[in-house]
C-alpha positions as CSV (number, residue, x, y, z in Angstrom):
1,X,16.8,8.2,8.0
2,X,16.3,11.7,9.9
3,X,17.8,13.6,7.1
4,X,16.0,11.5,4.5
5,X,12.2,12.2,5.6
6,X,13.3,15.8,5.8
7,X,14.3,15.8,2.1
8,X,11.0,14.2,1.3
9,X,9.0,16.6,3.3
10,X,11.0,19.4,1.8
11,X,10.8,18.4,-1.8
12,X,6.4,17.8,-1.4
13,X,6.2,21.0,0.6
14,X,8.2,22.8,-2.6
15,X,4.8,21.6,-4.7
16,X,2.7,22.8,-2.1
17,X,1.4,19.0,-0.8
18,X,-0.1,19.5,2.9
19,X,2.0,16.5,4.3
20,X,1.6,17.5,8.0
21,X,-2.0,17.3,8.1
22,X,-2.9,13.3,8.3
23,X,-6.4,12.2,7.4
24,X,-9.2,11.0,9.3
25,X,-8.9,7.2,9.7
26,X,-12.6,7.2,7.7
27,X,-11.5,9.0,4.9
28,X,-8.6,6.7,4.1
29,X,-10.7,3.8,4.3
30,X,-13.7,5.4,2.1
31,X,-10.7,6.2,-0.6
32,X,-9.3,3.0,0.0
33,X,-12.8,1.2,-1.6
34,X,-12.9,4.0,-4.3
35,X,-9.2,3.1,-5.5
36,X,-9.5,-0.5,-5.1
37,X,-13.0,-0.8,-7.0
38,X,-10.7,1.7,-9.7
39,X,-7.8,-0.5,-10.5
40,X,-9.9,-3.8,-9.8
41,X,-11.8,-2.8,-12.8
42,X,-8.8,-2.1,-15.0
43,X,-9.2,-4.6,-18.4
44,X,-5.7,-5.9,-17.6
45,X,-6.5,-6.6,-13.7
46,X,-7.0,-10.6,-14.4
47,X,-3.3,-11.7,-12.8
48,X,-4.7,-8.6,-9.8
49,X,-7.4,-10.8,-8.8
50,X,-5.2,-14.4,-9.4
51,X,-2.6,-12.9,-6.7
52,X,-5.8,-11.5,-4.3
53,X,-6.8,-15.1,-4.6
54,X,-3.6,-16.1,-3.1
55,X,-3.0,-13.1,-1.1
56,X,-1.8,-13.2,2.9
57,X,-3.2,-9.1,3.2
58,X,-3.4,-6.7,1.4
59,X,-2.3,-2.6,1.3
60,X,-4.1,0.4,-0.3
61,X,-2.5,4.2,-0.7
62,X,-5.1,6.1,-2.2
63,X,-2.5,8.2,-3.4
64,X,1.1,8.4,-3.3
65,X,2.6,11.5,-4.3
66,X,5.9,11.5,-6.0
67,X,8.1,14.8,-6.0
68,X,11.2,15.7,-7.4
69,X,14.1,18.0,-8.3
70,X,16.9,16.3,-9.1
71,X,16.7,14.4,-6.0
72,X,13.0,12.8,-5.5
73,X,10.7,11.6,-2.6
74,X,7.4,10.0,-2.7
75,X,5.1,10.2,0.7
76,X,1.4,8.2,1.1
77,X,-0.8,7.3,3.7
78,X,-2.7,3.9,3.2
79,X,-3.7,0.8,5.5
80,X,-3.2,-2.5,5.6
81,X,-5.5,-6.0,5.7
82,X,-4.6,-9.2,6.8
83,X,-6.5,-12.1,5.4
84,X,-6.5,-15.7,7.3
85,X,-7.4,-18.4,4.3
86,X,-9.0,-20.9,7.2
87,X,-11.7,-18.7,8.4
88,X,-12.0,-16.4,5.4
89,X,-12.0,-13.7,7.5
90,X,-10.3,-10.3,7.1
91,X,-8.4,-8.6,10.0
92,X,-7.0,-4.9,10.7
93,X,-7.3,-2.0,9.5
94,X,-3.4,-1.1,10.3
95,X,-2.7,2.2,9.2
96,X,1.2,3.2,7.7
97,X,2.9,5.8,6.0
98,X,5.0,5.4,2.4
99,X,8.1,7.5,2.9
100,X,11.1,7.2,0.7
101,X,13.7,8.4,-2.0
102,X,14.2,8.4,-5.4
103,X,17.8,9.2,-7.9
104,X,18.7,10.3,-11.1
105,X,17.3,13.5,-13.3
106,X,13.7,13.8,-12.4
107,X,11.5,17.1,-12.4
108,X,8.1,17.3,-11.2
109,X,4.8,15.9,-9.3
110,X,2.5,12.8,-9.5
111,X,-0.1,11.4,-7.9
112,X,-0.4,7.7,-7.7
113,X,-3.3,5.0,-6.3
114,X,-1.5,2.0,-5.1
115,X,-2.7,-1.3,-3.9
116,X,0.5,-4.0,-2.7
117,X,-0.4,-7.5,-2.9
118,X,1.3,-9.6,0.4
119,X,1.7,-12.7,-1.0
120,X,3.8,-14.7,1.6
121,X,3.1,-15.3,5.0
122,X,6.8,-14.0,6.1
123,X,5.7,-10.8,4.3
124,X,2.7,-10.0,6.6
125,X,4.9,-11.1,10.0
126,X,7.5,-7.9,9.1
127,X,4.5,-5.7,9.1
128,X,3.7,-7.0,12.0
129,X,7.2,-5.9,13.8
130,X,7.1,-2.3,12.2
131,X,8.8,-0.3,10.2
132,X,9.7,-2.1,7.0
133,X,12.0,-1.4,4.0
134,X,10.4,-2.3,1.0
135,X,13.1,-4.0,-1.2
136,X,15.5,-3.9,1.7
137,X,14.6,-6.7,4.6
138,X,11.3,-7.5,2.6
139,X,11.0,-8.2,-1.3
140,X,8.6,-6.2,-3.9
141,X,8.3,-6.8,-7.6
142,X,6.0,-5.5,-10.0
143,X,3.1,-7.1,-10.3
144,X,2.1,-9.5,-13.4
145,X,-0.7,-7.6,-15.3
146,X,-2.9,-8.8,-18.4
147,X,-3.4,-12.4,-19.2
148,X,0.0,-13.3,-19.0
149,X,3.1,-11.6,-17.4
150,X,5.2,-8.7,-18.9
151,X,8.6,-8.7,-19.6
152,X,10.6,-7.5,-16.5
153,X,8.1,-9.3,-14.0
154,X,9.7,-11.6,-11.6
155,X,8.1,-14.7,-13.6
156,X,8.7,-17.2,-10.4
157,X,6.7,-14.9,-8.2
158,X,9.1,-15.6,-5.5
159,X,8.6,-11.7,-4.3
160,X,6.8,-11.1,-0.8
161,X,5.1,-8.2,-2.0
162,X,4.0,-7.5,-5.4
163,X,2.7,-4.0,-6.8
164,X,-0.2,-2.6,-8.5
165,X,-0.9,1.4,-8.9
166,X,-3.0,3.8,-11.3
167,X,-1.6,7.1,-12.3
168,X,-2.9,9.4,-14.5
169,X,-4.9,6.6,-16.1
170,X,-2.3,3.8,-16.8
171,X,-2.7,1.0,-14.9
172,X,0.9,-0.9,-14.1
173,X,3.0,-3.4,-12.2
174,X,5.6,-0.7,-10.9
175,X,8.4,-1.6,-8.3
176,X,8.7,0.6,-4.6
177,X,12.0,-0.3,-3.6
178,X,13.7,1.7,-0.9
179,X,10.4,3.1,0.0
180,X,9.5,2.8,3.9
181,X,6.0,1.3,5.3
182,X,5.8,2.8,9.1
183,X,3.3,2.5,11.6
184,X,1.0,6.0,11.4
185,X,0.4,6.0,15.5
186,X,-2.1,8.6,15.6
187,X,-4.6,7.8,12.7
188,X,-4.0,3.5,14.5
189,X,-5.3,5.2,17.6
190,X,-8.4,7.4,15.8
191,X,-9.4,4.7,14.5
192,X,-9.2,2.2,17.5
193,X,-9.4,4.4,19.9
194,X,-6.8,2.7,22.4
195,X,-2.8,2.2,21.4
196,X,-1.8,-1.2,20.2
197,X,1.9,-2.6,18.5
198,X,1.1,-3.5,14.8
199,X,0.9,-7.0,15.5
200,X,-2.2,-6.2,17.9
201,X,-4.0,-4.2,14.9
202,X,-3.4,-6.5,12.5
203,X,-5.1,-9.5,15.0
204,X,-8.3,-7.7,15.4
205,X,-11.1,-8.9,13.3
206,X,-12.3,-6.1,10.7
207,X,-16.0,-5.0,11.2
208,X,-18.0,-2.2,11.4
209,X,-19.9,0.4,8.9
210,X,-16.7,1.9,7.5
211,X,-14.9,-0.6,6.4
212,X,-17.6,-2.8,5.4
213,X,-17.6,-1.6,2.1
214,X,-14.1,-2.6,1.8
215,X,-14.0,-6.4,2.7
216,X,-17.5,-6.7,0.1
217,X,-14.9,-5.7,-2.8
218,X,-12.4,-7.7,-1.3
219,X,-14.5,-10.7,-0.5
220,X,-16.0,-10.7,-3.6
221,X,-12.2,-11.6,-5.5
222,X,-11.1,-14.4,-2.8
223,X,-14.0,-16.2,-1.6
């Protein structure tokens, strides 16, 4: 895995991306509401807000860059919500990185605003252990978008996490296999001010002025 994040860091350092310098906690959180309120307001977001509904937490990457020659890698920071159906109430921020590798000819650089839907309970206790293989030890489809699902949509919705992202104005249901969700320790620790294990994070009650403006969008899709 070594050898992997160093190819990723090597291709988005080629297109001049600062991946060394993390953001603030507050700035990923203020993005996070921008991005969410963008794709939420996409006129094929209608199966978006039916798998919210349903939804055991939820993850937003402002922006995932993708960078590749020959060989790609993709590299985001975002944060995750847990949501608890009984008390309607919404708990975290946990903040991760996206790290991972993509195959095959490819050329290029692109930005791209995700949002992953949890929508099983097993899917929100692997976050809570740690690092996490998407597609590997837990399952991600594309999302179903429009009033009705697209071809090449797992139909059954048997996935534990299902995808939504933006880029360069087209809003689809695109698959993140083999990408990596890890625990980003220092902006956890900004932002909480004190160390904690994901599973800690993810038990705290959200509250507070900046993510307020976060659990209104939210809130205003599942309750």
């Amino acid at each position: 895995m070594k050898k992997h994040l160093l190819v990723v860091l090597l291709l988005l350092s080629l297109f001049s991306i600062p991946v060394s310098a993390s953001r603030l906690p507050d700035e990923l959180v203020s993005d996070a509401i921008l991005v969410f309120r963008e794709i939420a307001e996409q006129p094929d977001s209608e199966q978006l807000y039916a798998m919210l509904k349903k939804a055991h937490g939820v993850a937003i990457f402002p922006s995932v860059i993708k960078a590749g020659i020959g060989v790609g890698g993709r590299y985001g920071e975002g944060l995750i919500l847990q949501y608890d159906e009984t008390s309607k109430a919404w708990y975290g921020p946990y903040f991760v990185t996206m790290k991972g590798l993509s195959y095959g000819f490819q050329i290029g650089i692109q930005s791209t605003a995700l949002i992953l839907v949890m929508a099983s309970e097993r899917g929100m206790e692997s976050l809570q252990e740690g690092k996490i293989t998407l597609g590997g030890n837990l399952s991600i489809a594309a999302g179903p978008i429009g009033r009705s699902a697209e071809a090449g949509t797992d139909l059954n919705l048997k996935a534990a996490i299902y995808s939504y992202s933006l880029s360069k104005g087209a809003f689809v249901g695109a698959s993140f296999e083999g990408a990596i969700l890890d625990n980003n320790v220092n902006a956890n620790q900004v932002y909480w001010q004190k160390k904690l294990t994901p599973a800690e994070t993810l038990a705290q009650r959200a509250s507070g002025a900046s993510i307020e403006g976060l659990l209104k969008e939210l809130s205003s899709i599942v309750n």
